[in-house]
PDB file of N, CA, C and O in Angstrom:
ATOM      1  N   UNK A   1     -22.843  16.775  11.275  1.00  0.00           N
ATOM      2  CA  UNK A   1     -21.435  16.435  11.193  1.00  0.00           C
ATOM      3  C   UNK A   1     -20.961  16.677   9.761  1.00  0.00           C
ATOM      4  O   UNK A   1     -21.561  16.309   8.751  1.00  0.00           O
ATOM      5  N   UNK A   2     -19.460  17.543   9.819  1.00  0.00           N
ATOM      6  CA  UNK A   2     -19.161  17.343   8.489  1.00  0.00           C
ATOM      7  C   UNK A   2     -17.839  16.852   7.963  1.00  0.00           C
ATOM      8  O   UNK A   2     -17.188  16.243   8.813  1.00  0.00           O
ATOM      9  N   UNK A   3     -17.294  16.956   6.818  1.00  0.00           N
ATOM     10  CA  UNK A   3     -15.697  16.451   7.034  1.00  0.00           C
ATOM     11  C   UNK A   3     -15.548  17.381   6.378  1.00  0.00           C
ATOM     12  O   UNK A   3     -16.504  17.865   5.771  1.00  0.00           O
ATOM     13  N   UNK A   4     -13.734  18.146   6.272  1.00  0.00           N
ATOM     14  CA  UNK A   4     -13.720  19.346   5.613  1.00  0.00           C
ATOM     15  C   UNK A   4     -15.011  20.001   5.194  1.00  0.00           C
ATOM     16  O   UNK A   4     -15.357  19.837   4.024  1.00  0.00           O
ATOM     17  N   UNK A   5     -15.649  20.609   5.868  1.00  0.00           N
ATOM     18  CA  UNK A   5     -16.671  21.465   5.153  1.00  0.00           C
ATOM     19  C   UNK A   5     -17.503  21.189   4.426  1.00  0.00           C
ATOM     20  O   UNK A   5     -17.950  22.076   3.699  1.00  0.00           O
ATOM     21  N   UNK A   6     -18.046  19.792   4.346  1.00  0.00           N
ATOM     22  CA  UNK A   6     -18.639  18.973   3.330  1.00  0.00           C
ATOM     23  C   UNK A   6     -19.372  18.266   4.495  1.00  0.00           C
ATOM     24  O   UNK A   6     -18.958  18.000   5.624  1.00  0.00           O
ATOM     25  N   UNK A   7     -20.588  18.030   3.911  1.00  0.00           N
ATOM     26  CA  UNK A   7     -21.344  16.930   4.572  1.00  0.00           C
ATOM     27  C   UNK A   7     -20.852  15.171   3.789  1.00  0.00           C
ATOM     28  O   UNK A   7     -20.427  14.752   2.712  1.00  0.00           O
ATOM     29  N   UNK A   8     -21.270  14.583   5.216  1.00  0.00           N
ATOM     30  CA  UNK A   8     -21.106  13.187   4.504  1.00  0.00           C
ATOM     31  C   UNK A   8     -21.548  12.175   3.369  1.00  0.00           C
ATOM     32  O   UNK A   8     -21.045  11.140   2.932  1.00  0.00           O
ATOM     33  N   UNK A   9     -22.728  12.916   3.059  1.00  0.00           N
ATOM     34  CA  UNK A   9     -23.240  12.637   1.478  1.00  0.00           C
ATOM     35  C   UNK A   9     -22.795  13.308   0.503  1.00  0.00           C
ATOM     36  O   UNK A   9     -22.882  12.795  -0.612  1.00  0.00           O
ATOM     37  N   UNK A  10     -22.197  14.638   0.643  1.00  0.00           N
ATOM     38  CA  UNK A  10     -21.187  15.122  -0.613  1.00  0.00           C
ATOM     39  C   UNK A  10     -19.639  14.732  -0.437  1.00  0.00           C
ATOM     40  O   UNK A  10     -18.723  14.980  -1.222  1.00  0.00           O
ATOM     41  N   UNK A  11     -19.565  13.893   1.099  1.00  0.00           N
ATOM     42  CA  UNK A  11     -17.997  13.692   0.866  1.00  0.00           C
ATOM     43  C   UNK A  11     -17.772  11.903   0.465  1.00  0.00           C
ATOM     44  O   UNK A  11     -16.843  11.163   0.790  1.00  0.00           O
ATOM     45  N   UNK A  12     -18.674  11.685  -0.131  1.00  0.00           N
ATOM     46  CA  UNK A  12     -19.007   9.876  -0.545  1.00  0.00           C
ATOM     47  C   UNK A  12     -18.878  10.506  -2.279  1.00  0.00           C
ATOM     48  O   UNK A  12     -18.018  10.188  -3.101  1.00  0.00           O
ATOM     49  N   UNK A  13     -19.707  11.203  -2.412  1.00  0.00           N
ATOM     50  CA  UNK A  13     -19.982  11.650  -4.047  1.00  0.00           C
ATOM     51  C   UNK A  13     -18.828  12.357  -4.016  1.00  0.00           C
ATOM     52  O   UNK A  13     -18.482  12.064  -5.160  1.00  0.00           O
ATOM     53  N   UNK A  14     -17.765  13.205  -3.540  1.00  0.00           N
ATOM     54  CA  UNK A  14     -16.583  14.194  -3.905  1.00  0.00           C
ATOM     55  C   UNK A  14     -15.549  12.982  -3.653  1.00  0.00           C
ATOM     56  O   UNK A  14     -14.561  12.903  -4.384  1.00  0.00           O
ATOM     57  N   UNK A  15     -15.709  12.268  -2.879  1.00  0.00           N
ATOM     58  CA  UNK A  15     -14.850  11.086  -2.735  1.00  0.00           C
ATOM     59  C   UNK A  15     -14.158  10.009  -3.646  1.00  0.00           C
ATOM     60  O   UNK A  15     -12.971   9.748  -3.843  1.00  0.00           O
ATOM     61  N   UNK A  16     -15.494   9.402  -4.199  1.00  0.00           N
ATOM     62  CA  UNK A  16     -15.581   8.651  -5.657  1.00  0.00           C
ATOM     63  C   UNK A  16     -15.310   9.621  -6.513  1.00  0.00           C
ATOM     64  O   UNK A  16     -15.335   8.904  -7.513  1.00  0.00           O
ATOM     65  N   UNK A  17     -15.097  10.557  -6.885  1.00  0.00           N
ATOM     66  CA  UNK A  17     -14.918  11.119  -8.031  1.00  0.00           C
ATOM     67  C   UNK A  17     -13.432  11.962  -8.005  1.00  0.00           C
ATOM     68  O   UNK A  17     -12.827  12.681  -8.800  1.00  0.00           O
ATOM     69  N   UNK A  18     -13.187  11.418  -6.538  1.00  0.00           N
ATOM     70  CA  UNK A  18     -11.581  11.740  -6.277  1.00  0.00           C
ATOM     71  C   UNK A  18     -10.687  10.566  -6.602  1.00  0.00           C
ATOM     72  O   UNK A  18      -9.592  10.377  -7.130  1.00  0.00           O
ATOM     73  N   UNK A  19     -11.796   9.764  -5.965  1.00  0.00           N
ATOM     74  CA  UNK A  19     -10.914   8.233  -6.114  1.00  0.00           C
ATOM     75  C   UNK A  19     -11.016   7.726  -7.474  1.00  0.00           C
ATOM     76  O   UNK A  19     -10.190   6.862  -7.768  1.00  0.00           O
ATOM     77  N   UNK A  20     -12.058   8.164  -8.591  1.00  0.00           N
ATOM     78  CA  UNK A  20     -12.057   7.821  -9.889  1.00  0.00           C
ATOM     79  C   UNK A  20     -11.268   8.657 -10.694  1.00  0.00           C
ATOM     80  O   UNK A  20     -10.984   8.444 -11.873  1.00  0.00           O
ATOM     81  N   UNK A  21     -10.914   9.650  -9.988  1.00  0.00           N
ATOM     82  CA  UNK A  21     -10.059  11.201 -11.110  1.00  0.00           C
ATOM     83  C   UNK A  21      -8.354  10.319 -10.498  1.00  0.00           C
ATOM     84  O   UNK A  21      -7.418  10.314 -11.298  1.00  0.00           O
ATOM     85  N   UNK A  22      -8.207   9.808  -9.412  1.00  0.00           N
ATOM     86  CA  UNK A  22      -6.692   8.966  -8.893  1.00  0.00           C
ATOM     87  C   UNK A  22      -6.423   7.721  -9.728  1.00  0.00           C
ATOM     88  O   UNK A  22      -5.328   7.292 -10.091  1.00  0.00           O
ATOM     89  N   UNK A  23      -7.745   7.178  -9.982  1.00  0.00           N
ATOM     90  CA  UNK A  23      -7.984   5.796 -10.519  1.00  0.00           C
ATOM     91  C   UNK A  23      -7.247   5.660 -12.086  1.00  0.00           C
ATOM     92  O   UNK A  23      -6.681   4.651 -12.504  1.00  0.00           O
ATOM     93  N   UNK A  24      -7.422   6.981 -12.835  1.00  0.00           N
ATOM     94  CA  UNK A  24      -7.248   7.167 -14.075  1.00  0.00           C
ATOM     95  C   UNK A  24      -5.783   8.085 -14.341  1.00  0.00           C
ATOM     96  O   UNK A  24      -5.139   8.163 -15.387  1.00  0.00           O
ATOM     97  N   UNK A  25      -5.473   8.827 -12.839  1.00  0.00           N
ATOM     98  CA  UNK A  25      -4.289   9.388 -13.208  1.00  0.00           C
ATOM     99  C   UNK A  25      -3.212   8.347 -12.805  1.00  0.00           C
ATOM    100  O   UNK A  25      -2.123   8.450 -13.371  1.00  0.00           O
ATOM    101  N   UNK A  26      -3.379   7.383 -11.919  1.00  0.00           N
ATOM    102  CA  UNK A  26      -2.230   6.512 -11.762  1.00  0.00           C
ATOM    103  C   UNK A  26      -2.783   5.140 -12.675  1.00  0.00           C
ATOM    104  O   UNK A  26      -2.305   4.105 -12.211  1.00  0.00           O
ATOM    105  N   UNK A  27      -3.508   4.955 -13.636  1.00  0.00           N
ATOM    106  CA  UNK A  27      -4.014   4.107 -14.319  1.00  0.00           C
ATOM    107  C   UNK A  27      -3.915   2.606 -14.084  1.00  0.00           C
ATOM    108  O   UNK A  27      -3.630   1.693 -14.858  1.00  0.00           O
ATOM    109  N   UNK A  28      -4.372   2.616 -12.224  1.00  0.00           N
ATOM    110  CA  UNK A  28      -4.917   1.596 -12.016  1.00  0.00           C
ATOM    111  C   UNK A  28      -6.555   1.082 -12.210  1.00  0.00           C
ATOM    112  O   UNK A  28      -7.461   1.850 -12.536  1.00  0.00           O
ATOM    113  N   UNK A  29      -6.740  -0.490 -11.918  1.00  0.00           N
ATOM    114  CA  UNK A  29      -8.097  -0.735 -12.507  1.00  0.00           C
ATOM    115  C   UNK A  29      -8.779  -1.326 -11.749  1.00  0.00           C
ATOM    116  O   UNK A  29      -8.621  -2.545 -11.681  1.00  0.00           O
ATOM    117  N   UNK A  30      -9.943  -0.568 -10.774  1.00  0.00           N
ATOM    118  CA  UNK A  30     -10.619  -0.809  -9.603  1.00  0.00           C
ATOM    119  C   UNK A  30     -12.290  -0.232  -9.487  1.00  0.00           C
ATOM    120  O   UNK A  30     -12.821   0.764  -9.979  1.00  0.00           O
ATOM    121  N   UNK A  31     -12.734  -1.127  -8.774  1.00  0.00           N
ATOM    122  CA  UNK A  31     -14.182  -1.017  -8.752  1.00  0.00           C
ATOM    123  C   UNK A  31     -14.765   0.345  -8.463  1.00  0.00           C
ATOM    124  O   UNK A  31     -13.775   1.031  -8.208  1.00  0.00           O
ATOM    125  N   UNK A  32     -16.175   1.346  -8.336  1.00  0.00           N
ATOM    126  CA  UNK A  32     -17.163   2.065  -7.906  1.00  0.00           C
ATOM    127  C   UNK A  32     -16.349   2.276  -6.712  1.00  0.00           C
ATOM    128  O   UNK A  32     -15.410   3.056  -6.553  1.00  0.00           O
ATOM    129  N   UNK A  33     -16.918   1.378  -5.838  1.00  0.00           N
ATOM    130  CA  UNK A  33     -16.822   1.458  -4.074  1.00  0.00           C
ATOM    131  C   UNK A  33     -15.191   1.384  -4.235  1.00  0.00           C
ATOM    132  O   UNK A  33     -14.821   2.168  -3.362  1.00  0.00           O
ATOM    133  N   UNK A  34     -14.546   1.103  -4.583  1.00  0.00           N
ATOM    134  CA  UNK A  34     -12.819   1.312  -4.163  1.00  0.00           C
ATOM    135  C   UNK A  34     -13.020   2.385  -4.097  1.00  0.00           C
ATOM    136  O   UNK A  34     -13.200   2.835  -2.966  1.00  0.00           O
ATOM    137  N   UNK A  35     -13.096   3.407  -5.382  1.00  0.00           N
ATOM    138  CA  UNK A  35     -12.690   4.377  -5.753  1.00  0.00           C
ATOM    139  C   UNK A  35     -13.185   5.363  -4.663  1.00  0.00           C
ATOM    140  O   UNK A  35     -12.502   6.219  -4.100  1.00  0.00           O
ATOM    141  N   UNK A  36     -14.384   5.112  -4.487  1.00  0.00           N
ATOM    142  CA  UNK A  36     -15.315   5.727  -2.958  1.00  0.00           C
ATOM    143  C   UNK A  36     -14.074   6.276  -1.893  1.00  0.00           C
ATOM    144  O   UNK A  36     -13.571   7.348  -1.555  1.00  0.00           O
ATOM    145  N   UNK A  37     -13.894   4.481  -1.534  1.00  0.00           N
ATOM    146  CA  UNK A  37     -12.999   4.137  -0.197  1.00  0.00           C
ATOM    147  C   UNK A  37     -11.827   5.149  -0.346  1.00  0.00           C
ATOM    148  O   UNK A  37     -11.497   6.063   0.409  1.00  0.00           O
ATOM    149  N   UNK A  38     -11.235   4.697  -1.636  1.00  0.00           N
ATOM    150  CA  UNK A  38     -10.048   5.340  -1.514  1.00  0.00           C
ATOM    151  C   UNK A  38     -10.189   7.145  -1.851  1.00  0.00           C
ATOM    152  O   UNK A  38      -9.127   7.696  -1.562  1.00  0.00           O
ATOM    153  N   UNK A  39     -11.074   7.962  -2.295  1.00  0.00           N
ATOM    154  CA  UNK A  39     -11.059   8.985  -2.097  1.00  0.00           C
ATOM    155  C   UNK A  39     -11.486   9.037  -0.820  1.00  0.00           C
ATOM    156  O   UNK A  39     -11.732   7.831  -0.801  1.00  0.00           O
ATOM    157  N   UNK A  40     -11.684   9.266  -0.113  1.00  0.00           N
ATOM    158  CA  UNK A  40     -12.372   9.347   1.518  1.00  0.00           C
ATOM    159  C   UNK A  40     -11.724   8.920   2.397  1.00  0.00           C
ATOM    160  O   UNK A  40     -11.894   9.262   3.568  1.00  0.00           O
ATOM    161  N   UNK A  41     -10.460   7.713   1.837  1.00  0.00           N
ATOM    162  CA  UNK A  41      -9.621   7.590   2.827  1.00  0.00           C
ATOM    163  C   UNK A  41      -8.581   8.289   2.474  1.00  0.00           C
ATOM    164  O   UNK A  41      -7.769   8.825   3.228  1.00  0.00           O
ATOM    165  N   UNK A  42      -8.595   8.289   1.301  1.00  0.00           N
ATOM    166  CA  UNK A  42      -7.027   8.958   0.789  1.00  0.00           C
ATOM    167  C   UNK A  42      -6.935  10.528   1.550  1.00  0.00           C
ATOM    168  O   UNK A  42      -5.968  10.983   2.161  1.00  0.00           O
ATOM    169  N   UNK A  43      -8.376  11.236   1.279  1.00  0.00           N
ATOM    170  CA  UNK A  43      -8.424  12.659   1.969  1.00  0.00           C
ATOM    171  C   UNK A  43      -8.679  12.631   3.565  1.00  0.00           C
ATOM    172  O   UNK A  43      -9.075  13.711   4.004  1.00  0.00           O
ATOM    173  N   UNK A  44      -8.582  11.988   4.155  1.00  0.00           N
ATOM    174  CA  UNK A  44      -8.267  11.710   5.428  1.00  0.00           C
ATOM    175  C   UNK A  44      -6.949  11.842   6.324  1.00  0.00           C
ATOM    176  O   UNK A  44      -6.527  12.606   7.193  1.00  0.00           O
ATOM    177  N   UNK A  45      -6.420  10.418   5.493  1.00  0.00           N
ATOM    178  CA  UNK A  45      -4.732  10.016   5.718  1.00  0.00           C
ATOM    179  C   UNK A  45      -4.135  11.389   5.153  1.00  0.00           C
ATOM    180  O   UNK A  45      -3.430  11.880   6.034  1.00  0.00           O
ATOM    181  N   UNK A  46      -4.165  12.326   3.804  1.00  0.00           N
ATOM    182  CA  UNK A  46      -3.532  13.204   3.906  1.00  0.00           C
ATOM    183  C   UNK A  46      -3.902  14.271   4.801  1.00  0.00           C
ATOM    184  O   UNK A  46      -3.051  15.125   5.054  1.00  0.00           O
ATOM    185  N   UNK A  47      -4.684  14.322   5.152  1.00  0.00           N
ATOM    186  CA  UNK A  47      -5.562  15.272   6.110  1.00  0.00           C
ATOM    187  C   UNK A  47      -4.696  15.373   7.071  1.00  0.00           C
ATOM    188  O   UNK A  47      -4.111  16.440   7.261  1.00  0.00           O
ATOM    189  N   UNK A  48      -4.450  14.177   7.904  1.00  0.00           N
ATOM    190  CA  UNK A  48      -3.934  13.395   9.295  1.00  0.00           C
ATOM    191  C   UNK A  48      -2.458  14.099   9.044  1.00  0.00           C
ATOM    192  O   UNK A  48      -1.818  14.819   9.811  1.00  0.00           O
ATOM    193  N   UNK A  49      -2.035  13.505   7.293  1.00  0.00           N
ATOM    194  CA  UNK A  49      -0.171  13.688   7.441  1.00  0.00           C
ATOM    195  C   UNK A  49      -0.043  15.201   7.658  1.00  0.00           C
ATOM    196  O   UNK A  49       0.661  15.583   8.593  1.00  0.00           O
ATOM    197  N   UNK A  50      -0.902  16.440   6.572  1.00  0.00           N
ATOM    198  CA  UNK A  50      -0.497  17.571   7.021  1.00  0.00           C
ATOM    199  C   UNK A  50      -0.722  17.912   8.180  1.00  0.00           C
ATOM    200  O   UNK A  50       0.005  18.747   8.717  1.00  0.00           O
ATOM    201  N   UNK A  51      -1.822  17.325   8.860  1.00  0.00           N
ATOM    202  CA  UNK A  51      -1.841  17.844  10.302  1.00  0.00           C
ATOM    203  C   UNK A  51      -0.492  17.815  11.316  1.00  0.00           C
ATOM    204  O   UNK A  51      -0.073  18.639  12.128  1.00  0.00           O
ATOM    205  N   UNK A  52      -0.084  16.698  10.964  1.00  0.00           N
ATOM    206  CA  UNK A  52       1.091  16.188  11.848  1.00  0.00           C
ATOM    207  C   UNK A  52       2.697  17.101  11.430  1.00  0.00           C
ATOM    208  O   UNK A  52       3.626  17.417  12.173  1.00  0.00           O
ATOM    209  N   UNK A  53       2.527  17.285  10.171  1.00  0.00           N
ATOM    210  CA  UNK A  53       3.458  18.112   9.548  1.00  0.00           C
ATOM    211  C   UNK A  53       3.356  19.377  10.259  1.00  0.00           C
ATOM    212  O   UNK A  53       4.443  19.925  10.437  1.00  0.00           O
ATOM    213  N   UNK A  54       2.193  20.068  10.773  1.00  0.00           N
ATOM    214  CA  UNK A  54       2.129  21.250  10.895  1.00  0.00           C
ATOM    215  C   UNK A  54       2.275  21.910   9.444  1.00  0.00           C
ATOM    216  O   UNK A  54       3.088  22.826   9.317  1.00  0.00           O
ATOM    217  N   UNK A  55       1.516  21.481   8.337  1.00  0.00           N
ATOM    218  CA  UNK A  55       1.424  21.860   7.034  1.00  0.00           C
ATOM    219  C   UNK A  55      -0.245  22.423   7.007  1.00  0.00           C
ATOM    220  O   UNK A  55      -1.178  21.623   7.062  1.00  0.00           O
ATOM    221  N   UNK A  56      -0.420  23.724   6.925  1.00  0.00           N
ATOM    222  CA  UNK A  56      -1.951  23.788   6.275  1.00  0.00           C
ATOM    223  C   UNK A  56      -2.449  22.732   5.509  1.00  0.00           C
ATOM    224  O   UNK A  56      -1.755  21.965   4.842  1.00  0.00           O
ATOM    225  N   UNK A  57      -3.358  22.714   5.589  1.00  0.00           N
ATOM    226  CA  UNK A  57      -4.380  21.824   4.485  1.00  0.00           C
ATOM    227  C   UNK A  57      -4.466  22.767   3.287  1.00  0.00           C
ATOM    228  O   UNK A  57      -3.897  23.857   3.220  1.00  0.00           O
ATOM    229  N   UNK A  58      -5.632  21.948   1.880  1.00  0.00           N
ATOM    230  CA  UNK A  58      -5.702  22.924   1.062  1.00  0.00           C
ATOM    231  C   UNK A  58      -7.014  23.989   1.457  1.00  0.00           C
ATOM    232  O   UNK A  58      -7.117  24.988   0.746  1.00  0.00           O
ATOM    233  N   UNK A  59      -7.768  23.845   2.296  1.00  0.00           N
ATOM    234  CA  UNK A  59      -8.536  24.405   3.180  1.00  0.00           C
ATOM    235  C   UNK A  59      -9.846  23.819   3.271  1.00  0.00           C
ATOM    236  O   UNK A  59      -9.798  22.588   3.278  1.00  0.00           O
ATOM    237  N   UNK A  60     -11.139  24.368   3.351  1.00  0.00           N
ATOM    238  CA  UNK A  60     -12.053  23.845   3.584  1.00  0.00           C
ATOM    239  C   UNK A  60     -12.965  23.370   1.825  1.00  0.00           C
ATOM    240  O   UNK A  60     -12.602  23.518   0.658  1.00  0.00           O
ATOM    241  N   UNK A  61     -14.094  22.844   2.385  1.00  0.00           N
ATOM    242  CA  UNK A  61     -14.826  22.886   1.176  1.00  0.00           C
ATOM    243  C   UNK A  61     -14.935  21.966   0.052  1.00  0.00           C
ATOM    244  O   UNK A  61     -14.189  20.997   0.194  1.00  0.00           O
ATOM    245  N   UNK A  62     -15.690  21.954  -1.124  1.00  0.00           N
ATOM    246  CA  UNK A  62     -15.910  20.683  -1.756  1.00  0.00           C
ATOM    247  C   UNK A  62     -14.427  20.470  -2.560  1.00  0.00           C
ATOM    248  O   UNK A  62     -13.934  19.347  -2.671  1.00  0.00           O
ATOM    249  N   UNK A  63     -13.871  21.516  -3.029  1.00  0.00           N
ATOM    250  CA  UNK A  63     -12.762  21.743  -4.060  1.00  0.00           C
ATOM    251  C   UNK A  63     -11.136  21.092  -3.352  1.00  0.00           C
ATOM    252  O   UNK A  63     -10.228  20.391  -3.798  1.00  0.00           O
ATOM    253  N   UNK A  64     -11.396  21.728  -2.142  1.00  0.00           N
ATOM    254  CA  UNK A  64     -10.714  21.263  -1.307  1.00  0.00           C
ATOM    255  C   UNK A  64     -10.522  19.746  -0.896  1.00  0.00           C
ATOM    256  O   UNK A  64      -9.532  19.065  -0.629  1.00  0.00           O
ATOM    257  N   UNK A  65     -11.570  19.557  -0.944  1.00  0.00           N
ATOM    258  CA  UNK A  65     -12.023  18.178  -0.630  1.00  0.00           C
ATOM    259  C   UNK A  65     -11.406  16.934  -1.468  1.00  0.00           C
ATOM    260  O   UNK A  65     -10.936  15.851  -1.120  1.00  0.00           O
ATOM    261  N   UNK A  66     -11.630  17.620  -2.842  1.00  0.00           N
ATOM    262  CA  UNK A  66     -11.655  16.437  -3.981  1.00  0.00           C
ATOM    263  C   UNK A  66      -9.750  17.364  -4.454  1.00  0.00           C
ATOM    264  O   UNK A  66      -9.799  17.576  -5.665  1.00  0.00           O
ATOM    265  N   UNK A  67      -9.031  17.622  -4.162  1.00  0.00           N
ATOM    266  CA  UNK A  67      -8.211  18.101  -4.470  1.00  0.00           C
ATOM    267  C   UNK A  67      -7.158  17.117  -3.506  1.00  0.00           C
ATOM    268  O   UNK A  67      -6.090  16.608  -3.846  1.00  0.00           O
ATOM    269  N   UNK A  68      -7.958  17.037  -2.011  1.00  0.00           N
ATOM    270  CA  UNK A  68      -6.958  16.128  -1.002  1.00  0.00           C
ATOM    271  C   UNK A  68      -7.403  14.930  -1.161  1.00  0.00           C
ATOM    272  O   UNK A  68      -6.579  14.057  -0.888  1.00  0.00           O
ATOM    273  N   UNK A  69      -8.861  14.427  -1.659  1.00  0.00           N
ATOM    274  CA  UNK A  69      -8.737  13.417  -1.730  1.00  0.00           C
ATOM    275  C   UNK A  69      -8.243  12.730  -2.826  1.00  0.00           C
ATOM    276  O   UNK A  69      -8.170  11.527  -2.580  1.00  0.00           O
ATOM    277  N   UNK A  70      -7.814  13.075  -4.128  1.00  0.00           N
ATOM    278  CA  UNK A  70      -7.110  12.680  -4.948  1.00  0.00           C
ATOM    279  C   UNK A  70      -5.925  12.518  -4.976  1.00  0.00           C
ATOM    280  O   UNK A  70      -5.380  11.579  -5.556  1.00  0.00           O
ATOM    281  N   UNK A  71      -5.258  13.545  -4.260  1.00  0.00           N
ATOM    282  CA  UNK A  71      -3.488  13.532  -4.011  1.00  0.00           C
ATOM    283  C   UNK A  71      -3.656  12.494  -2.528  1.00  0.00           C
ATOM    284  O   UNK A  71      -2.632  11.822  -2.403  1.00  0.00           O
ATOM    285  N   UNK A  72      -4.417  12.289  -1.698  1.00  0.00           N
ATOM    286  CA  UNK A  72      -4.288  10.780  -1.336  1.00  0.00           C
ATOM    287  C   UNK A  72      -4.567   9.591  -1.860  1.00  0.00           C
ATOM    288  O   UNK A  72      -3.742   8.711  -2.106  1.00  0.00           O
ATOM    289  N   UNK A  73      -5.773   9.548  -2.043  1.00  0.00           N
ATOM    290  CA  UNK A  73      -5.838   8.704  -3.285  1.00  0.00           C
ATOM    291  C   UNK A  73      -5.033   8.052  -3.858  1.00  0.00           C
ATOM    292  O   UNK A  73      -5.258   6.850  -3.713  1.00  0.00           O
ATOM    293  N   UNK A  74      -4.075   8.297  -4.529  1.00  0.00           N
ATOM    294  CA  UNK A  74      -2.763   8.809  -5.164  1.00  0.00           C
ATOM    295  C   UNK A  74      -1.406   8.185  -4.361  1.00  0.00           C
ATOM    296  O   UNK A  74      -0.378   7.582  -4.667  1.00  0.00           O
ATOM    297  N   UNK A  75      -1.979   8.649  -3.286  1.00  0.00           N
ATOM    298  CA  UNK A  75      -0.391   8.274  -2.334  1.00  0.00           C
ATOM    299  C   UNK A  75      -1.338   6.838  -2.099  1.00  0.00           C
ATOM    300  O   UNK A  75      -1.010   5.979  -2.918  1.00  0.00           O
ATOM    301  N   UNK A  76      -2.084   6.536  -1.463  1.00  0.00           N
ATOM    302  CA  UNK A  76      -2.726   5.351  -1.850  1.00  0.00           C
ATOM    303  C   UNK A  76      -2.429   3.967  -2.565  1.00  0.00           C
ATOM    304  O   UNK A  76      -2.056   2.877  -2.129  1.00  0.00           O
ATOM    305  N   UNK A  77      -2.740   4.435  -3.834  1.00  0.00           N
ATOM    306  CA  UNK A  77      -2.204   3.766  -4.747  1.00  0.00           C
ATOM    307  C   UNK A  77      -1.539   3.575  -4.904  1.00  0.00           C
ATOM    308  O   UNK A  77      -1.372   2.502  -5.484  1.00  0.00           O
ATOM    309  N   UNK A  78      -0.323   4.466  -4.538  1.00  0.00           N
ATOM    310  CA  UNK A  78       1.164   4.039  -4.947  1.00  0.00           C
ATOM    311  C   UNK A  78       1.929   3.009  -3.782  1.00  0.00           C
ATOM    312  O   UNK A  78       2.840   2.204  -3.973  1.00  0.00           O
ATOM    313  N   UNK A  79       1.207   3.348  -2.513  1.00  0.00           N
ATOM    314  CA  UNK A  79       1.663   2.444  -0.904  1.00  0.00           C
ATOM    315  C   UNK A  79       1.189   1.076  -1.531  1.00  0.00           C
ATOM    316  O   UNK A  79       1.842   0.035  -1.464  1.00  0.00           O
ATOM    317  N   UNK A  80      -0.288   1.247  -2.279  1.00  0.00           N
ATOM    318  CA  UNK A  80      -0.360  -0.482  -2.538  1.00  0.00           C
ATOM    319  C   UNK A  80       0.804  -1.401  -3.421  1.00  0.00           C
ATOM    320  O   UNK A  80       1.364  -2.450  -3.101  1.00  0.00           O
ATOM    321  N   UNK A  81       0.913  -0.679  -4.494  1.00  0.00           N
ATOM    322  CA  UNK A  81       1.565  -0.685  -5.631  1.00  0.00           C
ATOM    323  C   UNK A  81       3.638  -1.226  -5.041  1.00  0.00           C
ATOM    324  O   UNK A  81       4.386  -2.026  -5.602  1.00  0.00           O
ATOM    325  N   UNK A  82       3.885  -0.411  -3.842  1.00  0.00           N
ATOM    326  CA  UNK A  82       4.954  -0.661  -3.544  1.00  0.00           C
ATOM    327  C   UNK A  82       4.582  -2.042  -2.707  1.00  0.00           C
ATOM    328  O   UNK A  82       5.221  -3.072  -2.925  1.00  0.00           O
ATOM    329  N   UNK A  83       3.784  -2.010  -1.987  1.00  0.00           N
ATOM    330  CA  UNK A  83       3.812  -3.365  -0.758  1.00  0.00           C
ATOM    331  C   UNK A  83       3.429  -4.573  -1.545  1.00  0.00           C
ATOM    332  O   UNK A  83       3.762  -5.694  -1.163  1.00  0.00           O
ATOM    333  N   UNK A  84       2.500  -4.309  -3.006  1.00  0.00           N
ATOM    334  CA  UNK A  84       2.251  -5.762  -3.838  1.00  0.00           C
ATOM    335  C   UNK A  84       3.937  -5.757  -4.023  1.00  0.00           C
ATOM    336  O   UNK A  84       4.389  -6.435  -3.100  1.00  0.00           O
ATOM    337  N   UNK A  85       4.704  -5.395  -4.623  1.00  0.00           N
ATOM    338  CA  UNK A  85       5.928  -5.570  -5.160  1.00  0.00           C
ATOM    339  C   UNK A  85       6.770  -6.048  -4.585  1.00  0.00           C
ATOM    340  O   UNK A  85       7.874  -6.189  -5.111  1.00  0.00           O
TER     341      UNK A  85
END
């Protein structure tokens, strides 16, 4: 099984380092495993929205990977950021 083109042990490690590259561009301050969660979910949920858009993805692969999971990530952060408020 893979997700975008990635197996599930490079999409935990491309994940966290999506969710830690989101962590520092929206300069919130959150644990290891968030950062995990939220790259992996973040590249998911955007996954899901372009799907629904009928928007290509950025395509397959690790680059790909950590590219969507950061710009979710991202949107992420900012959904929390509005609903704490």
């Amino acid at each position: 099984m893979d997700v975008n083109g990635v197996g599930w042990i490079a999409a935990i490690i491309i994940g966290g380092l999506a969710g830690w590259l989101a962590e520092m561009f929206m300069k919130s301050n959150m644990g290891i495993l968030m950062n995990i969660v939220l790259g992996i979910v973040g590249a998911i949920v955007l996954n899901a929205i372009l799907q629904a858009l009928n928007i290509g993805a950025f395509g397959t692969g690790w680059i790909a990977y950590l590219i969507t999971g950061f710009v979710g990530a991202c949107l992420l952060i900012l959904a929390g950021r509005m609903v704490r408020r």
